[in-house]
Phi, psi and omega in degrees: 000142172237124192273145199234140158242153195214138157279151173259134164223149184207103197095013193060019163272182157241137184254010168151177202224112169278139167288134184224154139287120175237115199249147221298322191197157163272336132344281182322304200281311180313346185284330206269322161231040185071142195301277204342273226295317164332275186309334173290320174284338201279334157303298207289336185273340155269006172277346194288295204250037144285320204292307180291007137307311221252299197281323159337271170299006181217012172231353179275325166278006207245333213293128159337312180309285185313317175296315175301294163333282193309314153315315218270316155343295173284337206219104175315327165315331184262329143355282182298272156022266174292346161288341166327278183311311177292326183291327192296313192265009179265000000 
């Protein structure tokens, strides 16, 4: 096992940085924090990222955001266009 420090963030400030364990194997962690609990994180991160799998795919291609990229992919014009704009509103 090894220790990690990671910033927390919220809104994209940081609001301080904590320490985690990170462990080697699953071996290492179930020793460290029980079979039980092991499998419970480990369950719950993979339903976490089917759902963002999932959610992913059916709101990313649909998103204003994601249409304009795709616009602007195909057609330079359109391109020019949202730099147009976006320089008018910063």
């Amino acid at each position: 096992m090894r220790k990690e420090t990671v910033d927390v963030k919220s809104k994209g400030s940081v609001l301080g940085t904590i320490e985690v364990s990170v462990y080697e194997s699953l071996d290492e962690a179930a020793n460290a924090i029980g079979e039980d609990k092991a499998l419970a994180h480990i369950n719950r991160q993979v339903r976490a990222d089917a759902m963002n799998a999932f959610r992913a795919a059916h709101t990313r291609e649909k998103s204003p955001v994601a249409r304009l990229m795709a616009a602007a992919k195909a057609d330079p014009s359109i391109k020019e266009k949202i730099e147009e704009l976006l320089a008018s509103i910063t």
